[in-house]
N, C-alpha and C positions, 0 to 999 in steps of 0.2 A: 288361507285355510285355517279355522278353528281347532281346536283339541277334538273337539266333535265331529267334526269332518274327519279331522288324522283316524279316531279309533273308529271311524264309519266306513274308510276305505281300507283298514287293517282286517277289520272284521270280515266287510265282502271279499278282499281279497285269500282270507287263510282260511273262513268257513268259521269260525272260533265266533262264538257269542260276543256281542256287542260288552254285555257285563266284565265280560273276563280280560276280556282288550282294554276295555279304558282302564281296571286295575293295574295291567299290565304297565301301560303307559301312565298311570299317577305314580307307580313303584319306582321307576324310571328315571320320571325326576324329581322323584324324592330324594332318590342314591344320585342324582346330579347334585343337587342342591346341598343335600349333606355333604359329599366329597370337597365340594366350594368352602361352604362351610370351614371345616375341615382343615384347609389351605392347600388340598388338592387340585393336581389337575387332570383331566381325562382325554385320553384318545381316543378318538372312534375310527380305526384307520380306515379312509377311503371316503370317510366323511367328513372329521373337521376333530379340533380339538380345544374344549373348554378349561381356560387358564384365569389364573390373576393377576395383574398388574397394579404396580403399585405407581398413583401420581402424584406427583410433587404439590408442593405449596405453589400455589401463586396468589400475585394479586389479582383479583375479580373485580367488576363494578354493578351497583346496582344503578339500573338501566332507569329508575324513577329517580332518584337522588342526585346521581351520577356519582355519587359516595364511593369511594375505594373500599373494599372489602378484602379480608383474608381469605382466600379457599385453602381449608386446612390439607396435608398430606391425606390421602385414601389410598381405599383397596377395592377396584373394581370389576367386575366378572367382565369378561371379553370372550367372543367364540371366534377360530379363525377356520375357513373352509380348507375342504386338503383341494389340494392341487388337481387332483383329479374330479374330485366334485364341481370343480370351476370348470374345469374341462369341458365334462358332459355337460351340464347344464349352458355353457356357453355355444358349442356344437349344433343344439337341441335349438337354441333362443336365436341362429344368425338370421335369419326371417325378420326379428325384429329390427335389426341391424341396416336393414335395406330402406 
């Protein structure tokens, strides 16, 4: 599913013009991305929560050279689903399962 799709099913589903959904949904995450930014992190309860972690140094290799490389310490966005969104969506998916 695209952003396009997401504010195509928001919009059939609330009646709300297509225009005002997608702002909706770039305002969204924009305040996602700023909060990141930031060095926040956000809960959506029943949905998931957008955090940072921080990784370590290690050694890398470049896969043409086979050269050792340093991969410096970072700071990477991660999302984790909540418990119950795994739930439902697992529930919903055991069809696949068979």
């Amino acid at each position: 599913m695209t952003k396009a799709d997401l504010v195509k099913n928001v919009s059939d589903e609330t009646g709300i013009i297509r225009k005002d959904v997608a702002l909706s949904v770039d305002a969204f995450l924009e305040a996602v991305k700023d909060a990141m930014k930031g060095g926040k992190h956000i809960e959506i309860r029943g949905f998931g929560t957008f955090k940072l972690k921080v990784r370590k140094e290690r050694v890398g290799r470049n896969p043409k050279t086979e050269e050792k490389v340093i991969v410096p310490k970072r700071v990477v966005p991660t999302f984790k689903f909540s418990k119950a969104f795994k739930d439902e969506v697992n529930e919903s998916n055991k069809s696949i399962l068979k």
